[in-house]
Backbone as JSON, one array per atom type, in Angstrom:
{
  "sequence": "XXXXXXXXXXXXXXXXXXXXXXXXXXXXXXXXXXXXXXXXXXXXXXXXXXXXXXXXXXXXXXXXXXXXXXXXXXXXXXXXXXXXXXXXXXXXXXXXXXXXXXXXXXXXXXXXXXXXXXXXXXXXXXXXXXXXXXXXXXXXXXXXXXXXXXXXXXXXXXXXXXXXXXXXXXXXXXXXXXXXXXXXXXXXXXXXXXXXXXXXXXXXXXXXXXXXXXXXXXXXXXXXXXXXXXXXXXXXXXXXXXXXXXXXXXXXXXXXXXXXXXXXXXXXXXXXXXXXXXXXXXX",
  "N": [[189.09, 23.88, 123.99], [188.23, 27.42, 124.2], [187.72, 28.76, 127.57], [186.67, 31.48, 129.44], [187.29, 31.72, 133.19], [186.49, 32.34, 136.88], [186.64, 32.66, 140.23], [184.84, 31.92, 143.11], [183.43, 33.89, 144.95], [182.49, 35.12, 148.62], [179.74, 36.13, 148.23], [178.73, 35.02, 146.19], [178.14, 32.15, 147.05], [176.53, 29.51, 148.25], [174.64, 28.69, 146.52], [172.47, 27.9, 144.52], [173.9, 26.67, 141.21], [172.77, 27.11, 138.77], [171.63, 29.64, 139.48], [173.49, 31.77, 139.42], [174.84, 31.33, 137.14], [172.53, 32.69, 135.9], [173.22, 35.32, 135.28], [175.57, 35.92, 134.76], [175.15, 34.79, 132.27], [173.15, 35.71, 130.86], [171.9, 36.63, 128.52], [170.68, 33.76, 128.32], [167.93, 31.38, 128.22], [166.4, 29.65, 130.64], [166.13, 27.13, 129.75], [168.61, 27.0, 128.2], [170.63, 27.21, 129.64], [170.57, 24.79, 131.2], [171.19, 22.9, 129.27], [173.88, 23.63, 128.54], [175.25, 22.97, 130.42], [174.47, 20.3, 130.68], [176.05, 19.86, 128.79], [178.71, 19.7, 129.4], [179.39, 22.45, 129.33], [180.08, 24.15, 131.09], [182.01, 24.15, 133.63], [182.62, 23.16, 137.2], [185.5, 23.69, 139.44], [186.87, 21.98, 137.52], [184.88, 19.94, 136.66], [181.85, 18.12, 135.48], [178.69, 19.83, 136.57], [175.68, 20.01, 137.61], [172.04, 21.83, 137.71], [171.23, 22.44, 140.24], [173.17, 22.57, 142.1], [174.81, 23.41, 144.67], [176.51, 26.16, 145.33], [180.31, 26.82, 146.0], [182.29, 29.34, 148.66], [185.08, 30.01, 146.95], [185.5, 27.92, 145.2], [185.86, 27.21, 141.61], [184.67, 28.24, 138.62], [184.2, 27.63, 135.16], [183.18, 28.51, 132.07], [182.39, 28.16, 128.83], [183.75, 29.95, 126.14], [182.49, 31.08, 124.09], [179.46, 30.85, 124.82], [179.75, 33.48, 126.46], [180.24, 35.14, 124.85], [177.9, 35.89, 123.47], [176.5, 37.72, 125.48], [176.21, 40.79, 126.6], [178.37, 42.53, 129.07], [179.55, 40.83, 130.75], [182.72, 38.65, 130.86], [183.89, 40.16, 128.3], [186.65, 41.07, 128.26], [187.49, 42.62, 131.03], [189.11, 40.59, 133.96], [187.08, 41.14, 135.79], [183.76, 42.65, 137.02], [183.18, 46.29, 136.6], [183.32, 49.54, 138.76], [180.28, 51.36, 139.01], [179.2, 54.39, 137.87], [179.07, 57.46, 140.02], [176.96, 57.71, 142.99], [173.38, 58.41, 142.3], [172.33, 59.74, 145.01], [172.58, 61.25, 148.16], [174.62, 59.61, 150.75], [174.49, 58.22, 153.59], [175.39, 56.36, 155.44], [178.05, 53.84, 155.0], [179.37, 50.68, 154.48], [181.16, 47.59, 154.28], [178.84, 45.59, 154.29], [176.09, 46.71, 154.23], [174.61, 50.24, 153.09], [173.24, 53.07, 153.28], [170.73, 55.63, 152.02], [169.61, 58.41, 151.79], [166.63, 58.93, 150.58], [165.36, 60.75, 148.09], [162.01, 62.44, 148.43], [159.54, 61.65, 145.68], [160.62, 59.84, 144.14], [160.98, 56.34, 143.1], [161.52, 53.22, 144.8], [161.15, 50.4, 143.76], [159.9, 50.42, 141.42], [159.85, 51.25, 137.92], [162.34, 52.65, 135.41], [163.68, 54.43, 136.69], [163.77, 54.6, 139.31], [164.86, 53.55, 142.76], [166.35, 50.77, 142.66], [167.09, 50.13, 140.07], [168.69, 51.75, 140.13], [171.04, 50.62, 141.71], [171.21, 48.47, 141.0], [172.36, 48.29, 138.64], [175.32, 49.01, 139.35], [178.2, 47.52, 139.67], [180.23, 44.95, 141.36], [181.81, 43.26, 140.95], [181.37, 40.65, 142.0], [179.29, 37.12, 140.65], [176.97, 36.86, 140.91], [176.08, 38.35, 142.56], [173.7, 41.12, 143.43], [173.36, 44.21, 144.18], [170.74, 45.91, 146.43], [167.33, 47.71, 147.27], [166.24, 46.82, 150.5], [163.75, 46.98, 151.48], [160.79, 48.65, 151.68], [160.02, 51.82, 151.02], [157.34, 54.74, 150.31], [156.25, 56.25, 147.08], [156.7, 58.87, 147.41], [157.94, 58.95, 149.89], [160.65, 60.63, 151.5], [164.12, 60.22, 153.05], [165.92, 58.25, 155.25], [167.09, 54.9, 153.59], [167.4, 51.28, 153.29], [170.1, 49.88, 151.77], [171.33, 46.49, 150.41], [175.13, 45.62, 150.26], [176.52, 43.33, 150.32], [175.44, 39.93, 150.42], [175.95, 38.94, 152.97], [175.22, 40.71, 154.64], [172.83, 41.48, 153.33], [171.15, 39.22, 153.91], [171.28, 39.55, 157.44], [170.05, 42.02, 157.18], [167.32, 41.82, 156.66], [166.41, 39.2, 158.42], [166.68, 40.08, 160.92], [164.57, 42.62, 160.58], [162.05, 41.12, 159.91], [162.2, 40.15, 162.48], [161.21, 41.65, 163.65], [163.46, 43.27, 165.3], [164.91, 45.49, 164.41], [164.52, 49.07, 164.75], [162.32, 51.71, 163.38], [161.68, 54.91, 162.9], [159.69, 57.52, 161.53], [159.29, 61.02, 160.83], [156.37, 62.56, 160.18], [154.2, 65.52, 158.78], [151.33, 66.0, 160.09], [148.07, 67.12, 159.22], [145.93, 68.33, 161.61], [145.51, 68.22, 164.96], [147.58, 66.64, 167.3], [147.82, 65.53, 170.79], [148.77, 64.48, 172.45], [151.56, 61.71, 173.07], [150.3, 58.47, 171.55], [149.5, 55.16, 170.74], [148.54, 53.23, 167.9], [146.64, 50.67, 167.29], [145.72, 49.0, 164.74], [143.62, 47.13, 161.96], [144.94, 47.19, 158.75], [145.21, 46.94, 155.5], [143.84, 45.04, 155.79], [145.55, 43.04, 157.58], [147.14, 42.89, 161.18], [148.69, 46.29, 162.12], [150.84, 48.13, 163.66], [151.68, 51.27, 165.46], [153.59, 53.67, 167.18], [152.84, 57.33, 167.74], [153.94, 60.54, 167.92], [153.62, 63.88, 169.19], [155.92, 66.25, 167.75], [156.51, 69.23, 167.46], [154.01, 72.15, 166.76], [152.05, 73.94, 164.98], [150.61, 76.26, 162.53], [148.44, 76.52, 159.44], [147.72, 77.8, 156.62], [145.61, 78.78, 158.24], [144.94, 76.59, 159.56], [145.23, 74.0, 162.04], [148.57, 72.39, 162.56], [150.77, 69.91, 162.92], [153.88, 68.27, 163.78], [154.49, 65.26, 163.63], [156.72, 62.16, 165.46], [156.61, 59.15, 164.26], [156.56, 55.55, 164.98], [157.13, 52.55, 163.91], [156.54, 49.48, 164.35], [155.09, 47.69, 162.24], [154.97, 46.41, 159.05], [153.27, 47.37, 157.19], [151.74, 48.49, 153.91], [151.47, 51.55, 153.3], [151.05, 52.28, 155.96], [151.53, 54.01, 157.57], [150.19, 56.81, 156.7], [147.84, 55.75, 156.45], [146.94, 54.6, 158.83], [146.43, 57.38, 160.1], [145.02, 59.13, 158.77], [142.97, 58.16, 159.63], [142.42, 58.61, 162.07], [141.88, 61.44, 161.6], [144.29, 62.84, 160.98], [144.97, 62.93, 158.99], [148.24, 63.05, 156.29], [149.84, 66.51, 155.87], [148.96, 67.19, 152.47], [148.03, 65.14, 151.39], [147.35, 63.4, 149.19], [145.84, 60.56, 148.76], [144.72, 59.48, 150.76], [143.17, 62.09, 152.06], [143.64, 65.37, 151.77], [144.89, 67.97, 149.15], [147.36, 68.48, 147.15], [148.6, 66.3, 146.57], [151.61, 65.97, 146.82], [152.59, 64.62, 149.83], [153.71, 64.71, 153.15], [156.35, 63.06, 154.75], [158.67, 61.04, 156.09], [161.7, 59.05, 156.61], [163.38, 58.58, 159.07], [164.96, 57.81, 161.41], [166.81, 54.78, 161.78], [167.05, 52.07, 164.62], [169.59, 49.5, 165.63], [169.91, 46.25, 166.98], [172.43, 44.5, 168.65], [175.46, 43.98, 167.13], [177.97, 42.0, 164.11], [178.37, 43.31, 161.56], [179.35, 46.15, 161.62], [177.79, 47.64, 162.34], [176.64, 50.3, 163.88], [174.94, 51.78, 166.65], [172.65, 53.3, 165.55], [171.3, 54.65, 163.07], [170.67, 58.3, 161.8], [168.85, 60.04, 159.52], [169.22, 63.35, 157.84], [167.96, 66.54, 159.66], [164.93, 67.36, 158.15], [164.75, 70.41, 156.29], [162.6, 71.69, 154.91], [160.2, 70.28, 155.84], [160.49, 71.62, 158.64], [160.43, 74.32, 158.01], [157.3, 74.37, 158.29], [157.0, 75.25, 160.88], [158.16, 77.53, 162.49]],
  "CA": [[188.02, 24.89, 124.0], [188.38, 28.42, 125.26], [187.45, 29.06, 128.5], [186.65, 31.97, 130.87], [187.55, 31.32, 134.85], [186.22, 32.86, 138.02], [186.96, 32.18, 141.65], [183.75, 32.24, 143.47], [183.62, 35.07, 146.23], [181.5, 35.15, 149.6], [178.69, 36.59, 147.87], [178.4, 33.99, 145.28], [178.46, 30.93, 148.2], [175.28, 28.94, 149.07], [173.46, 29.78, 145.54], [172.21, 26.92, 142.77], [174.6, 27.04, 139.86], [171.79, 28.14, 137.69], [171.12, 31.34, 140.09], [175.11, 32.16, 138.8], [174.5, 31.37, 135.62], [171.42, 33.54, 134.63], [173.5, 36.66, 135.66], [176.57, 35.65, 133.52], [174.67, 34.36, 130.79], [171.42, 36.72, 130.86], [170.74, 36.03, 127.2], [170.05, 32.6, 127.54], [166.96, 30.78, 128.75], [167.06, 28.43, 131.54], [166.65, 25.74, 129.23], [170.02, 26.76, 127.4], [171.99, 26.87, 130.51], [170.57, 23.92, 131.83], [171.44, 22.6, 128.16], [175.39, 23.81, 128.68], [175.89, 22.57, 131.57], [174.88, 18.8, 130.56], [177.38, 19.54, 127.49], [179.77, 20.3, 130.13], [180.61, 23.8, 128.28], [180.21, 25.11, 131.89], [182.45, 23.08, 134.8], [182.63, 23.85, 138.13], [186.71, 22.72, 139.74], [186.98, 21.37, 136.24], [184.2, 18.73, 136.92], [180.31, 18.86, 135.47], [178.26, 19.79, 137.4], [174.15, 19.95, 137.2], [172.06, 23.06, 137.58], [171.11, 22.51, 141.17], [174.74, 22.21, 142.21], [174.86, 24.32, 145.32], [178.25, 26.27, 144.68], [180.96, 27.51, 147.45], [183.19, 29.79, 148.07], [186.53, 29.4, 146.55], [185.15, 27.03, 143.89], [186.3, 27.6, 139.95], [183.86, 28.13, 137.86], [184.42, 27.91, 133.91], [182.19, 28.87, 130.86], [182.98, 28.01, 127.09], [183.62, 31.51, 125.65], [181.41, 31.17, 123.12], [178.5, 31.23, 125.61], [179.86, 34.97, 126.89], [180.13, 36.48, 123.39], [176.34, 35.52, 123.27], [176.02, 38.08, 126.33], [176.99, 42.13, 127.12], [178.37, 42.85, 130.11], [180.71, 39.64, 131.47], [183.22, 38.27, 129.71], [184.12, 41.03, 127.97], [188.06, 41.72, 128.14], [188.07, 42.29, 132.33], [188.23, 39.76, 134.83], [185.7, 41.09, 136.81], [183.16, 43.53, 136.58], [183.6, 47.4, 137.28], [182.16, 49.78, 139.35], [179.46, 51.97, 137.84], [179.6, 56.11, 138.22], [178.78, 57.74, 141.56], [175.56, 57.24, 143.3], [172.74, 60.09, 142.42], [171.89, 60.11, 146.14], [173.29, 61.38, 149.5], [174.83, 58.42, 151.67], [174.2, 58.75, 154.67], [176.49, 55.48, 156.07], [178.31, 52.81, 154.1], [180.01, 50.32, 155.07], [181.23, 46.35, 152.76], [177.85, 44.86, 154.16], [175.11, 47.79, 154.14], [174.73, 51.47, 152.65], [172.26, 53.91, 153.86], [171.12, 56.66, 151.77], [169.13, 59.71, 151.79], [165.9, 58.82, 149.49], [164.4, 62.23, 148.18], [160.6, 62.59, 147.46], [159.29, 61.5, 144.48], [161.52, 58.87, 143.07], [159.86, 55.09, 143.34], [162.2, 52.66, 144.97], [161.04, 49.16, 143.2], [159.18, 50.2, 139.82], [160.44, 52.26, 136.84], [163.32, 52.55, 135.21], [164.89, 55.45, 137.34], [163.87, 53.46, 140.72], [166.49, 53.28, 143.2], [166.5, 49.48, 142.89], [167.72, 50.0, 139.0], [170.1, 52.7, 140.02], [171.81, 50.0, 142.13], [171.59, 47.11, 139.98], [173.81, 48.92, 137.77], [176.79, 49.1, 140.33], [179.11, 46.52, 139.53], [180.55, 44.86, 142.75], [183.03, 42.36, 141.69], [180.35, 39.4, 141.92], [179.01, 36.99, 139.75], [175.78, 36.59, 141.0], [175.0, 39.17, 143.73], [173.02, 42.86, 142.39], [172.72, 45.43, 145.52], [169.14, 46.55, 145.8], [166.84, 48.21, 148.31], [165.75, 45.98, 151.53], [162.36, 47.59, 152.52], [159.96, 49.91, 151.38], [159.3, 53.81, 150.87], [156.35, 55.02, 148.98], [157.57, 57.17, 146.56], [156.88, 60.36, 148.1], [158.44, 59.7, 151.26], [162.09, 60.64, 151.62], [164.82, 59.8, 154.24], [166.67, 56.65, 155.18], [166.89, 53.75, 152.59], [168.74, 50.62, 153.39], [170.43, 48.86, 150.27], [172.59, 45.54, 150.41], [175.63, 45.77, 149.66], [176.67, 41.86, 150.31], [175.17, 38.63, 150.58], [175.07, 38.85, 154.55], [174.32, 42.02, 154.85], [171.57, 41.56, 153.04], [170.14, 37.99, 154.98], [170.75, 39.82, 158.19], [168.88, 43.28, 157.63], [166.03, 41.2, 156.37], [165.75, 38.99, 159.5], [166.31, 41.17, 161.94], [163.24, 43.14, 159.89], [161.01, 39.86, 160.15], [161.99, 39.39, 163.72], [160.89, 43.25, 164.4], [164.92, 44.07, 166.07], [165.38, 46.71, 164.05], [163.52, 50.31, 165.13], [162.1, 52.22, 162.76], [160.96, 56.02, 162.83], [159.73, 58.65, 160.72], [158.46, 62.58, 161.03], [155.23, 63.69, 159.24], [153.1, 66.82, 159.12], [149.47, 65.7, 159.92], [146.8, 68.55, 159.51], [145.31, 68.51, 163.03], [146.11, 68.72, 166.48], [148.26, 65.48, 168.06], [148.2, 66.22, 171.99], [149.96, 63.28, 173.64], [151.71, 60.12, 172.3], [149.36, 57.26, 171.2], [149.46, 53.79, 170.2], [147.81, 52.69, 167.36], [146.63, 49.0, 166.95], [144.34, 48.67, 163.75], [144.31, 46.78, 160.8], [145.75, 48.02, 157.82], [144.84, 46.23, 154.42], [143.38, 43.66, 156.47], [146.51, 43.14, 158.41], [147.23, 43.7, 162.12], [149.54, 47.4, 162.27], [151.31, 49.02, 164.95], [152.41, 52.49, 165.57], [153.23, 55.04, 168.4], [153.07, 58.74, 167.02], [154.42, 61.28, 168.9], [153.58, 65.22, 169.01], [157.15, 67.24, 168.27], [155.81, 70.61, 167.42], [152.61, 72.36, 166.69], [152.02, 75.21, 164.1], [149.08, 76.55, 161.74], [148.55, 76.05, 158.09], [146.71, 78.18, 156.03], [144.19, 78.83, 159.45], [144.45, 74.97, 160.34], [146.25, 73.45, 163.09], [149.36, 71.09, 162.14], [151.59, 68.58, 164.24], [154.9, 67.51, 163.11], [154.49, 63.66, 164.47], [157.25, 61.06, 165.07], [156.0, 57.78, 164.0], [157.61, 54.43, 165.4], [156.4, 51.52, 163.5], [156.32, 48.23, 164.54], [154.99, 46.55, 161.26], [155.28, 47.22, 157.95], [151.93, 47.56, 156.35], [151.88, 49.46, 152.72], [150.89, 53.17, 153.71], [150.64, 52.42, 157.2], [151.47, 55.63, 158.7], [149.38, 57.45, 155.99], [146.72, 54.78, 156.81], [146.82, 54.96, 160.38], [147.4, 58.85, 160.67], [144.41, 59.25, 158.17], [141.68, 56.67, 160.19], [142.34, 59.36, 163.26], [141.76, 62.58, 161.5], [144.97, 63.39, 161.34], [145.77, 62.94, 157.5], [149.28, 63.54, 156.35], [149.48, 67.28, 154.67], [148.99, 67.13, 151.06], [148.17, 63.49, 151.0], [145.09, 63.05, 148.17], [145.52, 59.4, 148.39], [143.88, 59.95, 152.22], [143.06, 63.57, 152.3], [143.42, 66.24, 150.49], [146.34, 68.69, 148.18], [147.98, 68.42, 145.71], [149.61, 64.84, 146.2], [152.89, 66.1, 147.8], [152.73, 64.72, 151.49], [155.33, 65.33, 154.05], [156.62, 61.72, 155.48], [160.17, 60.65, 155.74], [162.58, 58.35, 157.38], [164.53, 60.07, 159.98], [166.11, 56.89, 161.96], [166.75, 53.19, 162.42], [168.11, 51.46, 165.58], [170.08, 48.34, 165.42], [170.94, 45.27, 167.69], [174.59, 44.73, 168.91], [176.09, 42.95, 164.98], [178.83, 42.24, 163.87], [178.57, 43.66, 160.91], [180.13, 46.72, 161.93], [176.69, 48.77, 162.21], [176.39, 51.15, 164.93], [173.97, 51.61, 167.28], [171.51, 54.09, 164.87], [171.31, 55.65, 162.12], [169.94, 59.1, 161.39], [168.83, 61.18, 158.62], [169.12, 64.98, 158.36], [166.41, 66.95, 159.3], [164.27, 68.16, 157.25], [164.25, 71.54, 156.67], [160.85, 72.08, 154.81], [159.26, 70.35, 157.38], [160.54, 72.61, 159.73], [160.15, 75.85, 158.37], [156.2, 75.17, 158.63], [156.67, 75.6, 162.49], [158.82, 78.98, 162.7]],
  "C": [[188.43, 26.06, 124.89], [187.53, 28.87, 126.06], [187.35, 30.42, 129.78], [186.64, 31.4, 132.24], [186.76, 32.43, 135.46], [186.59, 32.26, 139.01], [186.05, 32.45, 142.21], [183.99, 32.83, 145.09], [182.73, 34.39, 147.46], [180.0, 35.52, 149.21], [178.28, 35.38, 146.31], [177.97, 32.74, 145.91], [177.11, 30.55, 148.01], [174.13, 29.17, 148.23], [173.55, 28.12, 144.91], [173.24, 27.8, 141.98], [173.84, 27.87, 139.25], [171.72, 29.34, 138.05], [172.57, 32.14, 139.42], [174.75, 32.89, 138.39], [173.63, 32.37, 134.99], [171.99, 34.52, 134.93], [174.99, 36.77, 134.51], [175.98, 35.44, 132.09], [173.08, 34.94, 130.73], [170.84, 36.23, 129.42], [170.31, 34.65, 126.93], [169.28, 31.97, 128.27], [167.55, 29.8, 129.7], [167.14, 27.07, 130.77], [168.32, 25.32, 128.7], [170.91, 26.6, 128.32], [171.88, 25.69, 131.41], [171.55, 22.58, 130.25], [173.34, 22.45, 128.35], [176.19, 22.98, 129.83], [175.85, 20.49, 131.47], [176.24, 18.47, 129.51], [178.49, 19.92, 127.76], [180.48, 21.47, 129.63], [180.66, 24.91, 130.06], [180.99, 23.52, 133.14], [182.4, 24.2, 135.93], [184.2, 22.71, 139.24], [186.83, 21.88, 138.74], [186.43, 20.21, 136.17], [182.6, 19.14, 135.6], [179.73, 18.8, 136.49], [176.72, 20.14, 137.18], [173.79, 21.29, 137.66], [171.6, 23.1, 139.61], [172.0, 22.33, 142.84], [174.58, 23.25, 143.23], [176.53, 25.13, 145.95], [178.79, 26.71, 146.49], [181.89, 28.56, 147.45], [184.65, 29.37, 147.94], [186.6, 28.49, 144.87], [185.27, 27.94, 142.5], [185.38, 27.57, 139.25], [184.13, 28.27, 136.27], [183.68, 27.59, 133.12], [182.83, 29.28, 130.07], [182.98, 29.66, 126.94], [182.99, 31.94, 124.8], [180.05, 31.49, 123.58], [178.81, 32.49, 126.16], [179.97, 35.27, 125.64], [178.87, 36.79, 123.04], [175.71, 36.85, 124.08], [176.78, 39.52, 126.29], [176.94, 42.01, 128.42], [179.58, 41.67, 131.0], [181.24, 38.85, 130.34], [184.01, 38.96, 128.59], [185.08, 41.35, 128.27], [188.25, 42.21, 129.96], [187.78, 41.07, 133.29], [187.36, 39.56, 135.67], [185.09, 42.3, 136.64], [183.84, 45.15, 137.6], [182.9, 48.0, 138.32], [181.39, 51.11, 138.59], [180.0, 53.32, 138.26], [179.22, 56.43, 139.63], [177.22, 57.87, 141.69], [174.53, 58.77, 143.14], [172.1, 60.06, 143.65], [173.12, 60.23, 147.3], [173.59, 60.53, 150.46], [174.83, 58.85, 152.7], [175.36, 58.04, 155.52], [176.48, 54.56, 155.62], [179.76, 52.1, 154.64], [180.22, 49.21, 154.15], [179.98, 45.66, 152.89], [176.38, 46.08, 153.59], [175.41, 49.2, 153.29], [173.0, 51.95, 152.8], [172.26, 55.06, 153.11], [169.96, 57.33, 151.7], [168.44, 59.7, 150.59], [165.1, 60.45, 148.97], [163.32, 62.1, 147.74], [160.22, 61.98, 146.17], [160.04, 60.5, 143.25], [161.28, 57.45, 144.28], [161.54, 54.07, 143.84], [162.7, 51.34, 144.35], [160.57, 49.06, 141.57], [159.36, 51.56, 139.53], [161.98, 51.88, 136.72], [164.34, 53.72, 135.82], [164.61, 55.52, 139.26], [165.51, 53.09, 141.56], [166.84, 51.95, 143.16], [167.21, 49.39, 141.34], [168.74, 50.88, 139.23], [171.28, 51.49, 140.54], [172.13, 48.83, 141.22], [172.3, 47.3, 138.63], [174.79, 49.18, 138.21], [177.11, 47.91, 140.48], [179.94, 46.19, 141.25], [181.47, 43.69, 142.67], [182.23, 40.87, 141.74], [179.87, 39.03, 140.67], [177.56, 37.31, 139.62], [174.86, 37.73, 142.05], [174.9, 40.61, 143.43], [172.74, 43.45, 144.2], [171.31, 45.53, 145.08], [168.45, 46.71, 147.35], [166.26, 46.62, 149.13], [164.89, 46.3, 152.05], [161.96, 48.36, 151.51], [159.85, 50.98, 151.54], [158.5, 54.19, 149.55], [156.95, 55.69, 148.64], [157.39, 58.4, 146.5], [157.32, 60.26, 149.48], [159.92, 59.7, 151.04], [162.51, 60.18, 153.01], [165.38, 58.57, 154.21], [165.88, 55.21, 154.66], [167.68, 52.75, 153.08], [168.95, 49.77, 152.31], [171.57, 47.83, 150.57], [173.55, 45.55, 149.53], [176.73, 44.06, 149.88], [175.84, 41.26, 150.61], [174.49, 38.43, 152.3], [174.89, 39.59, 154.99], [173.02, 42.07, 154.6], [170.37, 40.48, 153.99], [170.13, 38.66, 156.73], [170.14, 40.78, 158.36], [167.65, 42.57, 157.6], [165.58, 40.21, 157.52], [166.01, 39.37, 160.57], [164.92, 41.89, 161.57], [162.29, 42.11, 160.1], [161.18, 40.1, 161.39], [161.7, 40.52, 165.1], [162.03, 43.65, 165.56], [164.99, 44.98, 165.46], [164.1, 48.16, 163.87], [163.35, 51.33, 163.87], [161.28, 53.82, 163.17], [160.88, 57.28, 161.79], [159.05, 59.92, 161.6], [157.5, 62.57, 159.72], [154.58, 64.98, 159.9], [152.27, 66.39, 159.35], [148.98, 67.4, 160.1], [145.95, 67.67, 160.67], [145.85, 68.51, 164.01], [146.47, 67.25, 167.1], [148.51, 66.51, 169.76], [149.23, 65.54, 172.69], [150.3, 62.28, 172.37], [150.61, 59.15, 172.48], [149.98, 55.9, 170.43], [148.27, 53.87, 169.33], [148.05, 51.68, 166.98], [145.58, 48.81, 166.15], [144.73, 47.85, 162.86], [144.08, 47.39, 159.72], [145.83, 47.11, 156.58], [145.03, 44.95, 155.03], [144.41, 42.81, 157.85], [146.86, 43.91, 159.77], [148.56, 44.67, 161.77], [149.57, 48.3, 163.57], [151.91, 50.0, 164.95], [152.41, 53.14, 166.95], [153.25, 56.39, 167.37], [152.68, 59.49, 168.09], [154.24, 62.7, 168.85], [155.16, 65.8, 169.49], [157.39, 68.17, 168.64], [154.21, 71.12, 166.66], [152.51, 73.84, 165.88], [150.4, 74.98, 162.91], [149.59, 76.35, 160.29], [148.02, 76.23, 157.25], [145.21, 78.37, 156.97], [144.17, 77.56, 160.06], [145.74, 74.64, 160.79], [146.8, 72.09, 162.04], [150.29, 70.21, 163.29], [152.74, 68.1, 163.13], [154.81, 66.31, 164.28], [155.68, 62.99, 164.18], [156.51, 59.94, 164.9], [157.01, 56.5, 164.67], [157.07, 53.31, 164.49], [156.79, 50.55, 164.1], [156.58, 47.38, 163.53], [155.08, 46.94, 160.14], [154.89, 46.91, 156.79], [152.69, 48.58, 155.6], [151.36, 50.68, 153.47], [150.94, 53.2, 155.04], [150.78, 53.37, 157.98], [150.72, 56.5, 157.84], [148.13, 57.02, 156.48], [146.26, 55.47, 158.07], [146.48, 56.67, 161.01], [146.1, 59.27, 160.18], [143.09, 58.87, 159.29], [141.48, 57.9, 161.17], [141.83, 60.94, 162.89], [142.58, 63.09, 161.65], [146.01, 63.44, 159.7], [147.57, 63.72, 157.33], [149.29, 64.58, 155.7], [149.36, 66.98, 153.59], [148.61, 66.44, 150.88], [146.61, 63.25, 150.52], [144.84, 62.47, 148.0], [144.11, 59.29, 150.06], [143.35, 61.23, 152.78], [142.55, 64.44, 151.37], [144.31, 67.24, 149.8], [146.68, 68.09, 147.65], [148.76, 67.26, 145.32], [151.1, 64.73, 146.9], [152.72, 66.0, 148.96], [153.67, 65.38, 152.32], [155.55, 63.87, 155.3], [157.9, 61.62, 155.16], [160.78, 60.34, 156.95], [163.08, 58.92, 157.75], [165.48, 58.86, 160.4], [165.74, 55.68, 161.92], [167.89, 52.92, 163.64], [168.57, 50.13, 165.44], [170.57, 47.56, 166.95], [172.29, 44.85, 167.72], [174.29, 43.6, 167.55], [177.27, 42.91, 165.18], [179.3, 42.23, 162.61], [179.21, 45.3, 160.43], [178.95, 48.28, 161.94], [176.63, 49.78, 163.87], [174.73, 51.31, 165.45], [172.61, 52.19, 166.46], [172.26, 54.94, 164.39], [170.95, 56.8, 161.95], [169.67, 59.65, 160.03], [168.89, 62.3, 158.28], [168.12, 65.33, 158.32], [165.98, 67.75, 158.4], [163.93, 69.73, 157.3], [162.72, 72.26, 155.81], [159.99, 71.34, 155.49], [159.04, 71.02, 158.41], [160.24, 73.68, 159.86], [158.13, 75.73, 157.74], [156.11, 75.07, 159.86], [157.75, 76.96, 163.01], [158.14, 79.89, 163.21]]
}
């Protein structure tokens, strides 16, 4: 029987067979690849192996070839996948575990089909089983720093560092009104306790009404929560007609994250560039 091979990478390691499998063999139900695998058309070190087989790296993996003709995309005349075209956003810092990039306004991170989470999952990486894809949230009007995995442990440690609140988060918004001093806010936030400081940078008018470019720090990482929070005070974010009032275009965006000593080769913080239509309403 003819056989495709693989050699299973670092990013393949510590997965169920099946998790592989549905990425190699996308067109076929879990029943069918649980199905293949009793009819040994899939071995693993030229053994069978069941679907809850927790693979490693180094380990051989081989699938009948008849099961990839079934499928686009693997299998298909290279031995390993390519990489896709160049990224439609500005990187900010990329490195083999992480990539940081420069989200602009108006484009949804998790839902739609032109979501930065489908832009990535179309960049081939050499893996069988592991798809880059965003690690956090931005509504999809705020721009600024995104972080997307670009391995396996890149990805498990942004995410608990993020649970275990090590990694610093801040943005800049406009609020319409007057911020005098830094504040803490401790409210809850779709029912959930949320934490922020927000910080007065600069101070300018706005059609006759006082504005505040605020840093934000978060803490936690409630849906809207700096819209939320920023809103509750009378301090709405410009534009923002989900809490306010205009035209729907806010003004929020990731500026920096700080990181704990790694050794994933991250530096102390990140930035974003500043914004210059934020800026030129304080000239």
């Amino acid at each position: 029987m003819d056989r495709k091979e693989w050699t299973l990478g670092p990013d393949d390691a510590q997965k169920r067979l099946d998790r592989v499998l549905r990425r190699i063999l996308a067109n076929n139900s879990q029943g069918a690849i649980e199905s293949a695998l009793r009819k040994v058309l899939v071995k693993v070190n030229g053994k069978k192996a069941d679907a809850a087989y927790v693979t490693k790296q180094g380990d051989l993996l081989s699938v009948a070839s008849f099961l990839l003709s079934q499928n686009t995309g693997f299998g298909q005349g290279a031995d390993a996948p390519t990489k896709a075209g160049p990224l439609p956003f500005d990187v900010i810092f990329e490195n083999e575990h992480l990539l940081f990039i420069d989200k602009p306004a108006g484009i949804s991170v998790h839902d739609g089909p032109d979501c930065v989470a489908q832009v990535f999952s179309a960049q081939k990486n050499g893996s069988l089983s592991f798809v880059s894809a965003p690690l956090h949230r931005l509504d999809k009007g705020t721009s600024g720093l995104l972080a997307v995995s670009k391995s396996a442990e890149g990805a498990r440690w942004f995410c608990q560092k993020i649970k275990d609140h090590e990694i610093k988060k801040f943005y800049w918004g406009i609020a319409l009104g007057r911020l005098d001093q830094e504040e803490l806010w401790e409210d809850p936030v779709d029912g959930k306790s949320a934490k922020t400081i927000a910080t007065p940078l600069k101070r300018g008018l706005f059609e006759g009404n006082e504005i505040t470019l605020v840093q934000y720090q978060i803490f936690t990482g409630r849906k809207r929560q700096i819209r939320s929070q920023s809103a509750g005070r009378g301090l709405a974010l410009l534009g923002d007609k989900a809490f306010g009032s205009g035209d729907g275009r806010f003004y929020l965006r990731s500026m920096r994250m700080e990181f704990p000593d790694n050794d994933l080769g991250l530096p102390a913080a990140i930035d974003a560039p500043e914004p210059q239509d934020f800026l030129a309403f304080f000239k």
